[in-house]
C-alpha positions in Angstrom: 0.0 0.0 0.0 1.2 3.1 -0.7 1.9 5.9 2.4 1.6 9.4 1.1 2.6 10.7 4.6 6.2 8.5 4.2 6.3 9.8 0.6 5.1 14.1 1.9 8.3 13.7 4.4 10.8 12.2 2.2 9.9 14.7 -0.4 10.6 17.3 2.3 14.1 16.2 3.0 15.2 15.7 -0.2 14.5 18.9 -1.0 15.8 20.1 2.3 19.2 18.1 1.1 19.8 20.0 -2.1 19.3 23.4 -0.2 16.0 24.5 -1.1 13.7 26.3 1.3 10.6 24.1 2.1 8.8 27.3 2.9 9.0 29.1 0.1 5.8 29.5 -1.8 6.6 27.5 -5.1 7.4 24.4 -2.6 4.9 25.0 -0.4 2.5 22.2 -1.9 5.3 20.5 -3.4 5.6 17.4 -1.5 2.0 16.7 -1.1 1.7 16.7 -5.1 4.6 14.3 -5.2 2.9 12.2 -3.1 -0.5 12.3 -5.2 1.7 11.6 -8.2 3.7 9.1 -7.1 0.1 6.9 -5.9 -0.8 7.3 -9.6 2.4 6.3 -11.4 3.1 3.5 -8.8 -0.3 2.1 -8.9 1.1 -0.9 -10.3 1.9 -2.4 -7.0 -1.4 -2.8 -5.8 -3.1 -3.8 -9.7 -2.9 -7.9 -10.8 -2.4 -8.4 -14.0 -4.6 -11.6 -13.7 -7.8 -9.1 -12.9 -7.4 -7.7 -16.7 -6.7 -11.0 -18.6 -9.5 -13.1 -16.3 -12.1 -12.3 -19.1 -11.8 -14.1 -22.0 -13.9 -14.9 -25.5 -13.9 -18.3 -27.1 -12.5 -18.4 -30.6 -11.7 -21.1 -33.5 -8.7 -18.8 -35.0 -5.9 -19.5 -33.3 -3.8 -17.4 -35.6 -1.4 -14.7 -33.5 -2.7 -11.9 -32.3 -0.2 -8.2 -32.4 -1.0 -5.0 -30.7 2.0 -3.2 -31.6 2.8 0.5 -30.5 1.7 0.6 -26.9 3.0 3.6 -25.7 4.4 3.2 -21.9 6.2 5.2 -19.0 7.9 3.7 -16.2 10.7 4.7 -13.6 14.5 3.2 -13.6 14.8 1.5 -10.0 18.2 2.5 -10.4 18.0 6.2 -10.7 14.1 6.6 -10.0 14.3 8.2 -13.3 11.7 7.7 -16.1 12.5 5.7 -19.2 9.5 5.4 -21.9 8.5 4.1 -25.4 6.8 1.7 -27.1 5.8 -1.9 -26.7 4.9 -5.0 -29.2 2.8 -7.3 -27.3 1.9 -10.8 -29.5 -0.1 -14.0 -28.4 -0.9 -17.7 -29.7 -4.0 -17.9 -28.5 -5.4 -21.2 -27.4 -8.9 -21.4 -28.1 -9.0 -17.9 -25.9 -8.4 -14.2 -26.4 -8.9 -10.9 -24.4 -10.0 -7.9 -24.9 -7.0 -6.2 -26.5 -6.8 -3.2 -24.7 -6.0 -5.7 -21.9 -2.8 -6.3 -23.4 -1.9 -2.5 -22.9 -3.8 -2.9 -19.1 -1.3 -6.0 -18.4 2.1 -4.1 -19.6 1.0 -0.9 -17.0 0.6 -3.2 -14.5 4.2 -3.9 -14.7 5.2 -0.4 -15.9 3.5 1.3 -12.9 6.7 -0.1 -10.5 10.1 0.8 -10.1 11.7 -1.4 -12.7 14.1 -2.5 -15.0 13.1 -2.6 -18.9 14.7 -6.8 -19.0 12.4 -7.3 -16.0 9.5 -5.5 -17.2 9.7 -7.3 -20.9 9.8 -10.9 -19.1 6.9 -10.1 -16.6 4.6 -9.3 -19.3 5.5 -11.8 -21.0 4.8 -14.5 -18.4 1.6 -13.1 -17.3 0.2 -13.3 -20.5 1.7 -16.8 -21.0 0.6 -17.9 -17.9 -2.9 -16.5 -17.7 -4.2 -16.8 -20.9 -2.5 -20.9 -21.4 -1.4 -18.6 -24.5 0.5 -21.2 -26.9 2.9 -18.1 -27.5 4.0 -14.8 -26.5 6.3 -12.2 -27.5 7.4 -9.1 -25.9 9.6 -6.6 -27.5 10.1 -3.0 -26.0 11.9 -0.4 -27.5 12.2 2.6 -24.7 14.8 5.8 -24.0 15.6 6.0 -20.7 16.3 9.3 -18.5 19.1 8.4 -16.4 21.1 7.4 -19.9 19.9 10.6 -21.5 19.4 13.1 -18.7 22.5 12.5 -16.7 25.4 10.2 -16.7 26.7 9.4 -20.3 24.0 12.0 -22.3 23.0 10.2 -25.1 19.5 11.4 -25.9 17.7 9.4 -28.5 19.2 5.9 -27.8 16.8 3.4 -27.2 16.9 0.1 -25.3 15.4 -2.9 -27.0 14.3 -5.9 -25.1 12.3 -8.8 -26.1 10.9 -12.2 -24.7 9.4 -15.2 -26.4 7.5 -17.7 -24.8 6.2 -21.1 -26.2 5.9 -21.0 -29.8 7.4 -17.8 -30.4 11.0 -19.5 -29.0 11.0 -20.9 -32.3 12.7 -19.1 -35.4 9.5 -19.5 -37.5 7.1 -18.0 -35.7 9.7 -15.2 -34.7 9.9 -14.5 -38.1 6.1 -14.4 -38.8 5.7 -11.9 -35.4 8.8 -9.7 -37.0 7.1 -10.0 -40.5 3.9 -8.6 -38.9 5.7 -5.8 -37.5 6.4 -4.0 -40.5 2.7 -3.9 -41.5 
C-alpha cells in the first residue's frame, strides 16, 4: 500500500538536502503533489495483472494476435528516473483471447513499479503466458531512458530494446512471422 505521509516527508528532505527552502511559496504544496503523483504512477503495485486478462472470448482462429505500439512510461529503479517508449505485445491464443486493450492494461501493470526494462519485458510476457495458457507470447520493448539521456553518459535518443518469447514464439518461425507482422 502506498503511504503518502512516508512519501510528503521524504519529499521534504530531499529537498531540504539539495538546499531548497521548504517554505517558500513554489514548494509549499510540493511534496503533497509528489505524493499524489507518485500513488498514480506506482499504482502498479497494488493492480494484478490476472484481474485484466481473467475475461476471456472463445475463438476457432488461433492465428497470432499483435497489438503493436503501446506507448508506456515507467521509472528506472536504479536512478528513480523515467524511461519510456513503445511496446509489441503478440499472443498464440489457445482457443482464448482478451480484450486487447488488456494487453496495454497488463504491460502498465508492470510499468507502474520501479523497474528495470529486461524485467519488465519478461513479466509481461509471463503473465500473458501464464494466464491466458497462451500457446505463445512475444514481448519486445523499445524505450529511452532518462538516467542514460538526462544525466550520466548523455545520449538522448538511444533506445533500449528488449524482447521475450514464450512457447511457440521461441521458435525461429514464428519469430519470423511476429517480426514480418511488424512492418505492416
Amino acid at each position: 500500500m502506498i503511504d503518502e505521509n512516508k512519501i510528503k516527508e521524504g519529499v521534504r528532505l530531499l529537498l531540504e538536502g539539495i538546499g531548497e527552502d521548504v517554505t517558500r511559496e513554489g514548494l509549499k504544496d510540493t511534496p503533497d503533489r509528489i505524493a499524489r503523483m507518485y500513488s498514480e504512477i506506482y499504482a502498479g503495485y497494488e493492480d494484478d495483472a490476472k484481474n485484466h486478462l481473467s475475461k476471456r472470448f472463445h475463438v476457432d482462429n488461433n492465428d497470432i494476435v499483435l497489438e503493436k505500439n503501446i506507448v508506456f512510461y515507467s521509472t528506472c529503479e536504479h536512478h528513480m528516473m523515467p524511461f519510456y517508449g513503445t511496446a509489441h505485445i503478440a499472443y498464440i491464443p489457445n482457443n482464448e483471447v482478451v480484450g486487447i486493450s488488456k494487453l496495454a492494461r497488463t504491460l502498465e501493470v508492470y510499468a507502474r513499479r520501479l523497474q528495470i526494462q529486461e524485467r519488465l519485458t519478461e513479466e509481461v510476457a509471463e503473465s500473458i503466458y501464464k494466464e491466458l495458457n497462451a500457446r505463445g507470447v512475444m514481448v519486445v520493448i523499445e524505450a529511452e531512458h532518462m538516467c542514460m539521456t538526462m544525466r550520466g553518459i548523455k545520449k538522448p535518443g538511444s533506445k533500449t530494446v528488449t524482447m521475450a518469447g514464450k512457447g511457440l514464439f521461441e521458435k525461429e518461425e514464428y519469430r519470423n512471422r511476429f517480426f514480418d507482422m511488424m512492418r505492416i
